[in-house]
C-alpha positions in Angstrom: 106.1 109.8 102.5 108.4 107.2 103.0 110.8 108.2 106.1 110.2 110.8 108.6 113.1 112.0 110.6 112.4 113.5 114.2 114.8 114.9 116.4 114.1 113.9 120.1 114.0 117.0 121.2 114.7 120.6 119.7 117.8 121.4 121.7 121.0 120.1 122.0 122.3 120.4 118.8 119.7 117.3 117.6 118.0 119.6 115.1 121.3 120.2 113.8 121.9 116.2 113.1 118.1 115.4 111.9 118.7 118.0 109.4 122.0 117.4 108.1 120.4 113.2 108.2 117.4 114.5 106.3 119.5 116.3 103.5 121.1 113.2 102.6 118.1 111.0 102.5 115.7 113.7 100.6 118.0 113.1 97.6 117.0 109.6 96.9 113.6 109.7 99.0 110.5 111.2 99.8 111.2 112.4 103.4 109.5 115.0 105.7 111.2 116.8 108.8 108.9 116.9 112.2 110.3 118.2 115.3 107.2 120.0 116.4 105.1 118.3 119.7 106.6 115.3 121.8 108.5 112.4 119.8 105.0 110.0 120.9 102.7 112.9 118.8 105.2 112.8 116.3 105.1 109.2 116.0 101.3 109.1 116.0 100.9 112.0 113.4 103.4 109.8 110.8 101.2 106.7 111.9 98.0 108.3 110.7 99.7 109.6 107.3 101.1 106.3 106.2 104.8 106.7 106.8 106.2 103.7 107.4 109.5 104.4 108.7 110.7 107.3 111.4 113.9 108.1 112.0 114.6 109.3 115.5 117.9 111.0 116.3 119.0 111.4 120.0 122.0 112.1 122.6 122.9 108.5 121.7 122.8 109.7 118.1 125.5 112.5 118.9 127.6 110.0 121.1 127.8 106.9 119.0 126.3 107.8 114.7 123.8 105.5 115.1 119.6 106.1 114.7 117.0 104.2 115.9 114.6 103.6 112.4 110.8 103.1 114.0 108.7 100.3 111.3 104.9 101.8 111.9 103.5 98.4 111.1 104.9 96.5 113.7 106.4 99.2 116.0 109.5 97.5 116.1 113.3 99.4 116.3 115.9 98.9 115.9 119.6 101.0 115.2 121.6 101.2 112.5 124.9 103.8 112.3 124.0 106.4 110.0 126.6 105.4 107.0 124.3 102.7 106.6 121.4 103.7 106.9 120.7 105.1 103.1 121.5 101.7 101.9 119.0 100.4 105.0 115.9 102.5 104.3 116.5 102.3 100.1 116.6 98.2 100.8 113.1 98.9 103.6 110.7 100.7 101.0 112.4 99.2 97.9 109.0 97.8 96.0 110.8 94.8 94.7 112.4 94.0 98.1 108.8 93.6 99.3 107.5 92.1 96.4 110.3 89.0 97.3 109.4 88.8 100.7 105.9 87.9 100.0 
């Protein structure tokens, strides 16, 4: 996996978003839907299978188009409006990207 997105809860018309948000991102990227437990389980469960990156969609989510993309290394997060946020995560887990940084 390289993305997880979570709706913050399952009401509200946030499953709705996560989903349509995962459809776009599945295309170029190994993602996996999780809206089952508390967003903190959610996050631990992706912790302990290696995901790097979550992508959490909330009331601000609905207000505003923007995310808030969780790194699991550093725990950092940070939000990004979702038109961006393809290009965003493709630049995150591109190998070569990495590869530079180093």
């Amino acid at each position: 996996m390289k993305v997880a997105v979570l709706p913050l809860i399952k009401k509200e018309g946030l499953p709705e978003k996560a989903r349509a948000i995962m459809d776009t991102l599945k295309l170029d990227l190994n993602c996996q839907y999780d809206d089952k437990d508390s967003i903190g389980k959610r996050y631990r469960r992706q912790d302990a299978i290696g995901t790097p990156y979550c992508i959490t969609v909330d009331h601000q989510t609905l207000a505003d188009g923007t995310v808030t993309i969780r790194e699991r290394d550093s725990m950092q997060q940070q939000r990004v409006p979702i038109e961006h946020l393809e290009r965003i995560v493709s630049e995150m887990v591109d190998l070569k990207g990495l590869l530079r940084k180093l």
